[in-house]
C-alpha positions in Angstrom: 17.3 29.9 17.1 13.5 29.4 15.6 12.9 27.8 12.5 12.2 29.5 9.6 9.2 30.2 8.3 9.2 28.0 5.5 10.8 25.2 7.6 7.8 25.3 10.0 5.1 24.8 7.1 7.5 21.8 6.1 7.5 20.6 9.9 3.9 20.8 10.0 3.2 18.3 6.5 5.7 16.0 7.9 3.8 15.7 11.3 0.8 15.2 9.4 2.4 12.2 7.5 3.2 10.9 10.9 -0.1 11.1 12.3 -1.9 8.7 8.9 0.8 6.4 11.0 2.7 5.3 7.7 5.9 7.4 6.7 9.7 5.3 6.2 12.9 6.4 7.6 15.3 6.4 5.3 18.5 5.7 8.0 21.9 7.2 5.9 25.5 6.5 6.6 25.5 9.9 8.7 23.4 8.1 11.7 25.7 5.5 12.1 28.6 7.6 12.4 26.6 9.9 14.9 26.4 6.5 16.8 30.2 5.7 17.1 30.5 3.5 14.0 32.9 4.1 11.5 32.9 6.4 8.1 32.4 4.3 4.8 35.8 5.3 3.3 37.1 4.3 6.8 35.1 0.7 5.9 36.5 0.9 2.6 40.5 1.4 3.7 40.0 -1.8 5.7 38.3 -3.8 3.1 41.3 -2.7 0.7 44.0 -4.4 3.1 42.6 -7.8 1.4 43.8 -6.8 -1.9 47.3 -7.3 -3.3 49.2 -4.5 -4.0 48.9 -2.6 -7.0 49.4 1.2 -8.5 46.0 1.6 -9.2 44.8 0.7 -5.2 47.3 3.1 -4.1 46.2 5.8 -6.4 42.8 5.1 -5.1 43.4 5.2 -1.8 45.6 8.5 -1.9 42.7 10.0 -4.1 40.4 9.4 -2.1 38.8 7.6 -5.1 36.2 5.8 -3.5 33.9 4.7 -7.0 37.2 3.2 -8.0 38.6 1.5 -4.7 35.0 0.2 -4.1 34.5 -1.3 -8.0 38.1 -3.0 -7.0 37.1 -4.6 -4.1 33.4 -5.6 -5.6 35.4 -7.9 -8.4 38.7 -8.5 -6.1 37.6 -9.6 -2.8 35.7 -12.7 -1.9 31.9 -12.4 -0.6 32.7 -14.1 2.8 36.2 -11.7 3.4 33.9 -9.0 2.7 31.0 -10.1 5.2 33.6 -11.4 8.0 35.5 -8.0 7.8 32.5 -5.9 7.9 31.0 -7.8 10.5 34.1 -6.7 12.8 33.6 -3.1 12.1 30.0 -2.5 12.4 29.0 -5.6 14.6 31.0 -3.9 17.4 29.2 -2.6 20.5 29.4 1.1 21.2 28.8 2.6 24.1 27.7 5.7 22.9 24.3 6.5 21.7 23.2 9.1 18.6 21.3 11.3 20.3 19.2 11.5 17.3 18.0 8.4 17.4 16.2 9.5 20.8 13.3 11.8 18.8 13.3 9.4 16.0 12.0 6.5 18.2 9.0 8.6 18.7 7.7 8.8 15.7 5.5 6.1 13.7 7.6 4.8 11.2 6.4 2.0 9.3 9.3 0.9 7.5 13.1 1.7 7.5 15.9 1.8 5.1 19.4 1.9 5.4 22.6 1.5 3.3 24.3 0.4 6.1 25.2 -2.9 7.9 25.5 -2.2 12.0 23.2 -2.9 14.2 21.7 0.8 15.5 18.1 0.5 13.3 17.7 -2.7 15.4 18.4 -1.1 18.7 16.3 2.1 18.0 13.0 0.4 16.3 13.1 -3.2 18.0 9.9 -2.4 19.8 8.9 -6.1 21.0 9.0 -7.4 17.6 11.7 -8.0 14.8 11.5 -6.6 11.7 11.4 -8.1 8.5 14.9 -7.9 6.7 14.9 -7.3 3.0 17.9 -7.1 0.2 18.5 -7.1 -3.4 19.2 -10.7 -2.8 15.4 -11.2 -0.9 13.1 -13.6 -2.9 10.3 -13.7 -0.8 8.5 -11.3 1.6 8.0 -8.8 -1.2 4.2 -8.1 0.3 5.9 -6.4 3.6 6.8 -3.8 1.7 3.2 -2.8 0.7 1.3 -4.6 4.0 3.8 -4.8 6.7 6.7 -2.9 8.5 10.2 -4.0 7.5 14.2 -2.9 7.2 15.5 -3.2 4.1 19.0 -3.0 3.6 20.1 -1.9 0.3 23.7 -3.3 0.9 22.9 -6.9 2.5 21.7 -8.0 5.2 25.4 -9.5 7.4 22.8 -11.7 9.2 21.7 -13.7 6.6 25.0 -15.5 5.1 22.9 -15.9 1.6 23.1 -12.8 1.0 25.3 -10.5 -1.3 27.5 -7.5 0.4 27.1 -5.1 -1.8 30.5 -2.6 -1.7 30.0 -0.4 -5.2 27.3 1.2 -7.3 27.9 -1.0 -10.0 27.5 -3.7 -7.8 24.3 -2.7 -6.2 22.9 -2.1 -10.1 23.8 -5.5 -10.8 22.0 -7.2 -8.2 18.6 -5.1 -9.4 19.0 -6.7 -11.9 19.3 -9.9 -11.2 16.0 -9.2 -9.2 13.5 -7.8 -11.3 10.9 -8.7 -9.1 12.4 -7.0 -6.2 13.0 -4.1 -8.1 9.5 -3.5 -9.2 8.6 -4.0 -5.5 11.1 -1.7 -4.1 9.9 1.7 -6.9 6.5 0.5 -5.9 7.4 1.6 -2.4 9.5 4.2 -3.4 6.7 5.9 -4.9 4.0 5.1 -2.6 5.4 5.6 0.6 6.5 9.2 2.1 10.6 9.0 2.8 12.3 11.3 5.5 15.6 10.6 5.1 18.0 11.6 8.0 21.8 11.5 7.8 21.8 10.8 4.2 24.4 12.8 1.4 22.6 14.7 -1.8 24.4 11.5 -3.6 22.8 9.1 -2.0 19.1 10.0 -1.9 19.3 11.2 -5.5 20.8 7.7 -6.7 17.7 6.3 -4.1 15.2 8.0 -5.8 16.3 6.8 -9.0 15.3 3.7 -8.8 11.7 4.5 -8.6 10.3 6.4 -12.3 10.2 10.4 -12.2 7.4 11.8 -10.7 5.4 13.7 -12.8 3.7 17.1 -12.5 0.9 15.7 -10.6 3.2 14.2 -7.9 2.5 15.2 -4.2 6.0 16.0 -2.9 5.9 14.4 -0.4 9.5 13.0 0.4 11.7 15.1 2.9 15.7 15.5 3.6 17.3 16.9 6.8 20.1 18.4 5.1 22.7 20.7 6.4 23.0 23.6 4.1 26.4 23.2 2.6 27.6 23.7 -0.9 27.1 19.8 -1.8 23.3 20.7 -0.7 23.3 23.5 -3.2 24.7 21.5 -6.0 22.3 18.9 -5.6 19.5 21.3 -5.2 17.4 20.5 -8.7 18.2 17.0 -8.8 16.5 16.4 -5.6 13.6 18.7 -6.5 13.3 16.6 -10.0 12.8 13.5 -7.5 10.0 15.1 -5.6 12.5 15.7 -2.2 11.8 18.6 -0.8 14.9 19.8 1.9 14.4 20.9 5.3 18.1 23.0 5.1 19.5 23.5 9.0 23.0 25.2 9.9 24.7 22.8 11.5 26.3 25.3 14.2 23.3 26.9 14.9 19.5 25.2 15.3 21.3 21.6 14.0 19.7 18.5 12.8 18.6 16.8 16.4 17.3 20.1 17.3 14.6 19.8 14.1 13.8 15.8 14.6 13.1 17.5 18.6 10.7 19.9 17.1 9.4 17.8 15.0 8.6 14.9 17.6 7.4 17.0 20.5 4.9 18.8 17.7 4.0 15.2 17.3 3.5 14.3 20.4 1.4 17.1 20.8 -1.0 16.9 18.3 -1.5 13.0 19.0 -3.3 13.6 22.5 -6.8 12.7 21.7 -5.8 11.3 18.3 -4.9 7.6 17.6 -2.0 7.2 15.3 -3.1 4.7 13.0 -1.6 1.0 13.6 -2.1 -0.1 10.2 -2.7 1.5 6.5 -5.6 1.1 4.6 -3.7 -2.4 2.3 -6.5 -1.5 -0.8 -7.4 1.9 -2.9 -9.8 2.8 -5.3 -8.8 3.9 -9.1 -8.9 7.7 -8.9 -7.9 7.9 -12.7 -6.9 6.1 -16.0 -4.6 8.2 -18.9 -4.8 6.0 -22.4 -2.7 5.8 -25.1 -3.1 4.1 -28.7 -5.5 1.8 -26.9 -8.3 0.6 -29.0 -10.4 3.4 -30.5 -8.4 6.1 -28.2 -5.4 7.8 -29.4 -5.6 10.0 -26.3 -7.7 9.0 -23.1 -8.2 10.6 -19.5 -10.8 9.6 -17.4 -11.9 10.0 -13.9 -13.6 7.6 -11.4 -16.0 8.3 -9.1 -15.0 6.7 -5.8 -18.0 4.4 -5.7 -20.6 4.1 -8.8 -18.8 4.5 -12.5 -21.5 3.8 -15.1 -20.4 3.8 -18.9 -22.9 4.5 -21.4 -21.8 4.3 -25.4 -23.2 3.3 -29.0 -21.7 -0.1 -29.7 -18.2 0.1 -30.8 -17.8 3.0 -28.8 -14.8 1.4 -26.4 -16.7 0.8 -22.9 -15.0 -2.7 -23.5 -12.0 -1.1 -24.2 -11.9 0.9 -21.0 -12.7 -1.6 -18.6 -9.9 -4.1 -20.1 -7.4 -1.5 -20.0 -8.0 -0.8 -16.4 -7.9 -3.9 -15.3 -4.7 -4.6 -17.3 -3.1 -1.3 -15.6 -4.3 -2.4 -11.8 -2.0 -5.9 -12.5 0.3 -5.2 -15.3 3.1 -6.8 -13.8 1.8 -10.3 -13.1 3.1 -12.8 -15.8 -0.6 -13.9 -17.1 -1.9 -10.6 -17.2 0.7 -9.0 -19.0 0.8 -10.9 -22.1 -2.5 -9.3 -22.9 -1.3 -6.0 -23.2 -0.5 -5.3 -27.0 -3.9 -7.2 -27.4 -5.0 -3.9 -26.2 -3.1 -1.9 -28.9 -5.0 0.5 -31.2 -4.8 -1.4 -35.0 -1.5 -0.4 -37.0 0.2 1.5 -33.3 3.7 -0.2 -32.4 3.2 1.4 -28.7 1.2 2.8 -26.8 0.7 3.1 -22.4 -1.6 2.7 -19.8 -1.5 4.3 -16.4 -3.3 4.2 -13.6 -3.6 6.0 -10.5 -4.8 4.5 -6.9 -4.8 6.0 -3.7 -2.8 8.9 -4.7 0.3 6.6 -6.6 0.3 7.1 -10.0 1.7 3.4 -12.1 2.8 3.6 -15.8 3.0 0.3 -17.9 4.5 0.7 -22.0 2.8 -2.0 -24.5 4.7 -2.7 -27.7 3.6 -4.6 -30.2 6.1 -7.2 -30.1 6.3 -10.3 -28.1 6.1 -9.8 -24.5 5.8 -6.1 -24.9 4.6 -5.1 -21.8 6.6 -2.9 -19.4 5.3 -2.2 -15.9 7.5 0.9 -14.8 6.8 -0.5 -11.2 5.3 -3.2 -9.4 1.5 -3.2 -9.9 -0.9 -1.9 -7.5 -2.1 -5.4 -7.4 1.0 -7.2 -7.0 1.9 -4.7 -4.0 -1.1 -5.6 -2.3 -2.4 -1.6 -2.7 -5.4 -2.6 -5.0 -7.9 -5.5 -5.0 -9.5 -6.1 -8.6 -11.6 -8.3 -10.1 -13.0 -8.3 -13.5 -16.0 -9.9 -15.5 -16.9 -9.9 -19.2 -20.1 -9.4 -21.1 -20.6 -13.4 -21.4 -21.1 -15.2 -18.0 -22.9 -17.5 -16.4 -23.0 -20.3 -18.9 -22.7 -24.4 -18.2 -19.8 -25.3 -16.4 -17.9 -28.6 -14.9 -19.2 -29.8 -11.4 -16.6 -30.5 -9.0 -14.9 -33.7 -8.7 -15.3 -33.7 -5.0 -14.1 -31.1 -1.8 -10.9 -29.7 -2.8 -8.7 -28.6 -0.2 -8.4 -25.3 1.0 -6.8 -22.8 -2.0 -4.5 -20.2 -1.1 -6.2 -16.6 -0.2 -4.3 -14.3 -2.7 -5.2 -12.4 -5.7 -4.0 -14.0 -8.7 -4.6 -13.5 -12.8 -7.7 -15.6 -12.7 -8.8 -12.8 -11.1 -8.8 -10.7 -14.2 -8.1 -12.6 -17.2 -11.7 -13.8 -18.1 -12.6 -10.2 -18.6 -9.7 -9.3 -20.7 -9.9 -12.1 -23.0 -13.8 -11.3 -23.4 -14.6 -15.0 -23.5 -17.0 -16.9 -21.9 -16.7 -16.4 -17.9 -16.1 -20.7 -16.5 -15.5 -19.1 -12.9 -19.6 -20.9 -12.1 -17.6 -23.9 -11.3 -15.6 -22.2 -9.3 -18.6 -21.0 -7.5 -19.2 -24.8 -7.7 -16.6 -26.0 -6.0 -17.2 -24.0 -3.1 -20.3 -24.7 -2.6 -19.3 -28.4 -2.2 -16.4 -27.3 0.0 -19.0 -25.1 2.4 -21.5 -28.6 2.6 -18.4 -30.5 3.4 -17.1 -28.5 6.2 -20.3 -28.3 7.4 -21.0 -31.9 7.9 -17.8 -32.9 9.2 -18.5 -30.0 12.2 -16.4 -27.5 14.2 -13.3 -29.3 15.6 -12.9 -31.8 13.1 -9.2 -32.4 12.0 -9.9 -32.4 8.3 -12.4 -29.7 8.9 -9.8 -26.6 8.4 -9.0 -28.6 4.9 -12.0 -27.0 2.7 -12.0 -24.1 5.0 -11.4 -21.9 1.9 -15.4 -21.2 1.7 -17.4 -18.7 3.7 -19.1 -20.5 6.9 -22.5 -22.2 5.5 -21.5 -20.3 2.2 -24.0 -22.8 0.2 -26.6 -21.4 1.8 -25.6 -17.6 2.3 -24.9 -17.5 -1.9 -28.9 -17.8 -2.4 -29.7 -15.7 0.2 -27.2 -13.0 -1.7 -29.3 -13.8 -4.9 -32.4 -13.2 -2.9 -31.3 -9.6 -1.9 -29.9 -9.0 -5.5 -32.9 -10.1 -7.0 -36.2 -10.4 -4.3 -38.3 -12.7 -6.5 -35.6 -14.9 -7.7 -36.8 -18.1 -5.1 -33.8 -20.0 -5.5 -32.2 -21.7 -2.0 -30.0 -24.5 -1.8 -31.4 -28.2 -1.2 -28.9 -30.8 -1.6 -26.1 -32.4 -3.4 -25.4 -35.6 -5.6 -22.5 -36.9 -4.6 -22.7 -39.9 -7.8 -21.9 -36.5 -10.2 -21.5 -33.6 -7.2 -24.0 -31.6 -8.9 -25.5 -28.7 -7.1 -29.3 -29.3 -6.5 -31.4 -26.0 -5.6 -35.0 -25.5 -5.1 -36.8 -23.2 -7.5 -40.2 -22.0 -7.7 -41.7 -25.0 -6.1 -39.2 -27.7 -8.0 -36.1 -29.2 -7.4 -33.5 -28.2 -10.6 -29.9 -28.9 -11.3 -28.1 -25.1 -10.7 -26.7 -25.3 -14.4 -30.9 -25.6 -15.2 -31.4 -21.4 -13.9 -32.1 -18.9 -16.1 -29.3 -17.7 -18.1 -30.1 -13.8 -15.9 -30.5 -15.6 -12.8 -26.5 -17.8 -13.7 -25.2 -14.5 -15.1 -26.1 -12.2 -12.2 -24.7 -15.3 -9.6 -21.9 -16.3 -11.4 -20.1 -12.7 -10.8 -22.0 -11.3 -7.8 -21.4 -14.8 -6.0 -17.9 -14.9 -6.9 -17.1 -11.4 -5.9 -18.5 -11.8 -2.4 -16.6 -14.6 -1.6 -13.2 -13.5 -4.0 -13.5 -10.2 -1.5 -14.1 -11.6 1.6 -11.7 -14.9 1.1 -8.8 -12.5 0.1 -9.3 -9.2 2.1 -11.2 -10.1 5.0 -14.7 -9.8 6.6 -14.2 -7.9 9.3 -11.5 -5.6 7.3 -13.4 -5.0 4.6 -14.5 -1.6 5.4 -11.0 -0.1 5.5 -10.2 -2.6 2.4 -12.4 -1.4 -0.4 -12.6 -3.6 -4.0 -12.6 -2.7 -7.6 -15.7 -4.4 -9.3 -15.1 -3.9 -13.1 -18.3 -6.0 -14.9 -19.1 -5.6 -18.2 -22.4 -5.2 -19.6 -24.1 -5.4 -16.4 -27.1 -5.6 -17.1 -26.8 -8.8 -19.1 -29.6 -11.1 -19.3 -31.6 -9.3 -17.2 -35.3 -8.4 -16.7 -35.6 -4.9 -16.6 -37.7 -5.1 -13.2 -34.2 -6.7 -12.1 -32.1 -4.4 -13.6 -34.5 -1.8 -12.1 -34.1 -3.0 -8.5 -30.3 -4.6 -8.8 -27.8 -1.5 -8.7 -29.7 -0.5 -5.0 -29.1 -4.2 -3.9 -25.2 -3.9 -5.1 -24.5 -0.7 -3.4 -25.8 -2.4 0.1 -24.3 -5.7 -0.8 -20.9 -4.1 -0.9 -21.2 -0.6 0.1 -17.3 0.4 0.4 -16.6 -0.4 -3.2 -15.6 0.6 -6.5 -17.7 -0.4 -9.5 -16.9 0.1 -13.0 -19.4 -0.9 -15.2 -20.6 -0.7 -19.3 -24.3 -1.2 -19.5 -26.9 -0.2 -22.4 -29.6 0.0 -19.7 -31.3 3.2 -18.6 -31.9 1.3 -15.3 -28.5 1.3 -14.9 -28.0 5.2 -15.7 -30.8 6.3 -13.4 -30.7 7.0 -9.6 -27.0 8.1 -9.9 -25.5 11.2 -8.2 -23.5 14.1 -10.2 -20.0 12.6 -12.0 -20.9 8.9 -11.6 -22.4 8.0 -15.2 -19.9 8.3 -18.0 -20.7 8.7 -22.0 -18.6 8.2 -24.2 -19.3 10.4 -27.8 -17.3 10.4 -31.2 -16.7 13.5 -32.3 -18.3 13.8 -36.2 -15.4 15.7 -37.4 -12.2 14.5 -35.7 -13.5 11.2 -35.3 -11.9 11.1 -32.0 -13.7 8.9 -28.7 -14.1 11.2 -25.9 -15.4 10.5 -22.6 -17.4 13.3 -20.7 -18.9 12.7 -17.5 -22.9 13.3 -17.2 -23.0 16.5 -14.5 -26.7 15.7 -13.7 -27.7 14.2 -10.9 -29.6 11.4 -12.1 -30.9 10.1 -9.0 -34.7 11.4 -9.7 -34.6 10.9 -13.4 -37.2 8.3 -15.4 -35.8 5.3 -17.7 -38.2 6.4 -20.0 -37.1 10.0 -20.3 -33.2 8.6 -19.8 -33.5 7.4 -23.1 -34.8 10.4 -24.7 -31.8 12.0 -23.0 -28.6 12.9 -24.6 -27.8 10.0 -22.2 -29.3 7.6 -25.1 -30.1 9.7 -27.5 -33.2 8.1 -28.5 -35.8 10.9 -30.6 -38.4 9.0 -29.1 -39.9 5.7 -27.2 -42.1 5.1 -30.4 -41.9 2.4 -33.0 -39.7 3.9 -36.1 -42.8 3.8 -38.1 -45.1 5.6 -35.9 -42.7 8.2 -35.0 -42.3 8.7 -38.6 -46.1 9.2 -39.3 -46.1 11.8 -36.4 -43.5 13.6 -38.2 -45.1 13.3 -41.6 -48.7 14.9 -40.4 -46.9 17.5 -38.8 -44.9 18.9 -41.7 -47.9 17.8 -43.7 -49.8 20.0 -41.6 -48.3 22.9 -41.6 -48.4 23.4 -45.5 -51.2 25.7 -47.0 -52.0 23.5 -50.3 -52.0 19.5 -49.7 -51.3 18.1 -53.3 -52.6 14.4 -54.0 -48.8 13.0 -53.4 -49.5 14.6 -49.8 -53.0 13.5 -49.3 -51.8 9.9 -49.8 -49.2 10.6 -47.3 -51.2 11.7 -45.1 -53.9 8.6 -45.0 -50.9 6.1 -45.1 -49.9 7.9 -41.8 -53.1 7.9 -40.4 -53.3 4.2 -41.2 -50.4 4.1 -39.0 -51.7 6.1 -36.1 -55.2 4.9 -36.1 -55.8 3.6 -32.5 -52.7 5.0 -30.9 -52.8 5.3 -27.4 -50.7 8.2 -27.4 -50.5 9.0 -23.9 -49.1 5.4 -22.9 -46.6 5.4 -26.1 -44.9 8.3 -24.8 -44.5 7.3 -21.5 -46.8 8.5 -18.5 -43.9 8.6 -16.3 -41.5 11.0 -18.9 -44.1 14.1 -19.6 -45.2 16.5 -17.5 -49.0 16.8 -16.8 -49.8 19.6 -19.2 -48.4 18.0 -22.0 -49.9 14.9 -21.1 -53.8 16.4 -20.9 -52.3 17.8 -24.8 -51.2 14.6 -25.4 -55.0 13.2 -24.5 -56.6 15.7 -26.4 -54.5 15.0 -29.5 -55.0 10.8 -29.0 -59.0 11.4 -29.2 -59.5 14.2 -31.4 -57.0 13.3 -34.3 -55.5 9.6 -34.0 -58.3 8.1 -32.9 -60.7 9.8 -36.0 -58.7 10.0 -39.3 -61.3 9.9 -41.5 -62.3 13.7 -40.0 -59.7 15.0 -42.3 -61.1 18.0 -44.4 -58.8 17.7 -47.6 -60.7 20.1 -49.5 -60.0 22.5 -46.8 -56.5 21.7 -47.2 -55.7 21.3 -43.9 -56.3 18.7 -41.0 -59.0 18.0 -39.1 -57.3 18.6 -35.4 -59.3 20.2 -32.3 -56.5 21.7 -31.0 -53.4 22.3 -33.2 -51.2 23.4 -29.8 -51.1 20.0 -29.3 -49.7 18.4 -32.4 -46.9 20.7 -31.6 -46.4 19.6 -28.0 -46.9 16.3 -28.7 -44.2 16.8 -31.7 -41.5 18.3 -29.5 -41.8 16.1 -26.5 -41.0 13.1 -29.4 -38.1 15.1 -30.8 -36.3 16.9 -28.5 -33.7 14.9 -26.6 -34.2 16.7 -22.8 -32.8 16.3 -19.2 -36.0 14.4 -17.7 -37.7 14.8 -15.0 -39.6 12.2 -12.8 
């Protein structure tokens, strides 16, 4: 019999999953049987034999009440009766073999999970190497959920004599419980990994899927039962729909279960010659969007990233601040020191309020209330998971900091809230000693030489990292002539040569500490934590604010090419108030944020032009900046008073005075440079000539009497006028 039509487009997404080399098995109770061992109410009647007699057992087990006989033995039976009489049923070899098991060994799962406690996921998936067990009652090992493959077994692992049997529902909730941190880690995996579950009931992938929180209308479906189409199938039909399973429904007498996991293997198999199934997922994502609720100034807020360059442009006040914090808090909501900043992040007088982010196609929710410790992460945090790599830096950086007190030893390679928090609290950034204390580290490790037994002790630092960290400022910023020279170990102050003289590093310019302080730190944070040679398939988040801080404007000019080649697979997220900054961008990746005059409501709208050939001149005379023109207030006022002046037909002596007080203003103008050479196209410019020596430049030629002015060529008032006043889209 052929599989349906709607079955084979099913097939065919499921294979696809297989191929990225990353989809989980979810193993039910229905495998195991196929494999010999016994049914769970089977398991159950045994288990019951350990408890005295009583009416409401027997009714029970005549009733076939399992909920109840399993809640009785939960609170009636001892743990190790439990573990020792489940060990005899399910640790007992059979000879026979599911024959299902045969097509499911082909494919690439990453991960398994069972309900169960024999030994047949073992058998099947051992492959050379053992798997990492997991349980409700796990407390480490929560990153092989997100980085490595594992078995989890929702009901205990009988190996491990630490760990709770779980025999009930109520049981099993209780021990979630008790975990929170588990818990978070298993709906982070729930929702981020495609399930196929095989020889699982309606029940049980419903109650499954309930752990994790309900997909919303953006979800990908991407979660698949083998079901057989019976009448518990068809009652369970929306509820599994509602949890983003879709069925693959088989008739068990006719083209069965085995016969689709067959299909589904050998199409597999197939489409892999020539492709390599990937060994390992890509462990970091990019932001793809972030929705806002009463956060700051935004009542609503959703907002798109570009997967490389986001630039926010705003008026002061406008909430670029506000944005950046808020993603940062949504990337690692669920890490202790991170989330006691969230109701900071409350708009005034709001008692709640959410923000959610979405990463590599995985959408996480965290609620905020305004009371203590009001921060609910539905889920583990893209951070804590491992699926996202952030770091974050505020407007103020770079300032004096502590030298070290000497090599440290080596710090452990992990994310952690440090990461973040500087940015979120908006104070001064003290991570320069930080930079600091590598630095010494790197000079250490160097002298004591490859080999060494202590050497692997301040190994935390990039090799010769004291010297690469000026060569990175170097390519940031070509001119900047800063290398390392030595350091004093009386203090362990960093010495580095600049321009010709020896200076203290805490002596640089406050542009040249602010641009190292972050740049430094998020070359080393990024390679330390994720890896040089994985970094391509391990992109970062980069969230700075105010970019452009400190900076000369032939830096800022030069600095966001040096960025994209310094680290050319990441995200950035950035506020600036420079054009430099704006310019040279493609379609989608500058962001402005406007106030509606009416509603009053912030609203972000991203800038469709390409911006790559645009001028900093003309950016700001752009609805990018708004500016109405690159003049001084006064002298823009003065053009705008002779032109209005101009075109009236009697001047009376109120306007005559106007006029000269404007002309005082003007006189000597070079109007052609005070535009901006590089914003106006050459006709306007040769007007723009005209009007410098024929008007500006000779004031006195005003013919009152005449009532009117004295201009060779009135055209080019006008030109001169609109180019000044007329916020434009400008071209190089």
């Amino acid at each position: 019999m052929e599989v349906s039509e709607n079955n084979q487009v099913t097939l065919r997404r499921i294979v696809d999953i297989c191929r990225r080399g990353d989809p989980v098995l979810f193993a039910g109770l229905g495998l195991s049987i196929e494999s010999g061992y016994p049914s769970w109410p089977t398991a159950l009647r045994e288990l019951s034999a350990h408890l005295s007699n009583s009416p409401s057992v027997e009714e029970a087990i005549r009733t076939q009440n399992l909920d109840v006989l399993a809640d009785t033995i939960a609170n009636g039976v001892p743990q190790s009766v439990i573990r020792d009489t489940l060990k005899k049923i399910y640790w007992t070899e059979h000879q026979s073999w599911s024959r299902e098991w045969s097509p499911l060994r082909l494919l690439p799962f990453s991960s398994i999970v069972t309900p169960g406690w024999d030994q047949s996921v073992e058998r099947a998936f051992q492959r050379g190497q053992s798997l990492e067990v997991l349980s409700p009652s796990s407390s480490t090992g929560m990153d092989a959920l997100a980085r490595r493959s594992c078995l989890i077994r929702l009901h205990g692992n009988l190996h491990n004599d630490n760990d709770e049997i779980i025999v009930s529902q109520e049981q099993f909730r209780s021990a979630l419980a008790r975990n929170p941190v588990f818990t978070r880690h298993l709906a982070s995996f729930i929702t981020g990994r495609s399930h196929i579950f095989v020889g699982a009931s309606p029940r049980t992938i419903v109650e499954y899927m309930r752990l994790a929180p309900k997909p919303n209308t953006s979800s990908r479906g991407w979660h698949f039962a083998l079901m057989a189409d019976d009448p518990s199938l068809r009652l369970y039909a929306d509820l599994l729909e509602t949890c983003d399973v879709t069925v693959i429904p088989y008739a068990p007498a006719n083209f069965g279960r085995r016969q689709l996991l067959e299909r589904i293997a050998a199409e597999f198999g197939r489409q892999q010659k020539g492709f390599k199934v990937a060994k390992t997922r890509e462990v970091t994502g990019r932001v793809e969007w972030i929705k806002l609720k009463n956060i700051g100034v935004f009542d609503q807020l959703e907002y798109s990233f570009e997967s490389n360059w986001n630039v926010m442009l705003g008026n002061n006040g406008s909430g670029k601040s506000t944005i950046l914090k808020a993603l940062a808090f949504g990337l690692a909501s669920s890490d202790p020191s991170v989330a006691l900043w969230g109701k900071k992040l409350l708009a005034r007088g709001k008692s709640n309020g959410y923000v959610e982010v979405c990463v590599a196609g995985v959408e996480y929710h965290t609620d905020i209330g305004a009371q203590a410790h009001g921060t609910h992460p539905g889920i583990a945090s893209p951070v804590e998971i491992g699926r996202a790599f952030v770091l974050g830096y505020p407007a103020l950086r770079g300032g004096p900091s502590e030298n070290a007190n000497g090599p440290m030893h080596r710090t452990e390679d992990a994310w952690s809230g440090d990461d973040i928090t500087p940015l979120l609290t908006g104070s001064l950034d003290s991570r320069m000693g930080v930079l600091k204390q590598w630095v010494v580290n790197s000079v250490v490790r160097e002298r004591l030489g490859p080999g060494n037994d202590t050497e692997a002790t301040y190994s935390d630092s990039i090799s010769r990292f004291h010297i690469k960290v000026f060569e990175l400022l170097s390519l940031l910023l070509p001119d900047s002539d800063v290398e390392f020279d030595s350091i004093d170990e009386t203090d362990w102050s960093i010495k580095v040569r600049h321009r010709g003289r020896i200076v203290d590093l805490d002596d640089l310019s406050q542009g040249l500490s602010s641009i190292l302080g972050w740049a430094a730190h998020a070359f080393h944070r990024t390679n330390q934590v994720l890896g040089v040679g994985d970094r391509p398939q391990n992109p970062a988040i980069l969230i700075v604010d105010e970019l452009d801080a400190h900076m000369h404007p032939e830096w800022q000019q030069s600095l966001p090419t040096a960025l994209s080649k310094m680290f050319p697979n990441d995200q950035f997220v950035v506020a600036t108030h420079s054009p430099f900054l704006a310019i040279g961008r493609r379609s989608g990746e500058v962001k402005r944020i406007y106030q509606d005059p009416s509603s009053r409501q912030f609203t972000v709208y991203p800038v469709v032009a390409d911006t790559s050939a645009w001028a900093a001149g003309g950016a700001l005379t752009s609805h990018l900046f708004g500016l109405q023109s690159l003049l001084p207030k006064n002298m823009e006022k003065a053009v705008i008073q002779k032109r209005i002046l101009s075109a009236k037909q009697i001047l009376t002596d109120l306007d005559v005075k106007a006029l000269r007080e404007a002309d005082a203003i003007l006189k000597g103008a070079d109007w052609a440079h005070g535009i901006g050479t590089e914003d106006l196209p050459t006709d306007v410019l040769s007007d723009a000539a005209r009007f410098s020596s024929s008007v500006v430049s000779s004031p006195s030629e005003i013919n009152v009497p005449e009532n009117k002015l004295a201009v060779s060529d009135e055209e080019a008032l006008e030109i001169v006028r609109t180019a000044l006043s007329s916020p434009r889209d400008p071209k190089a």
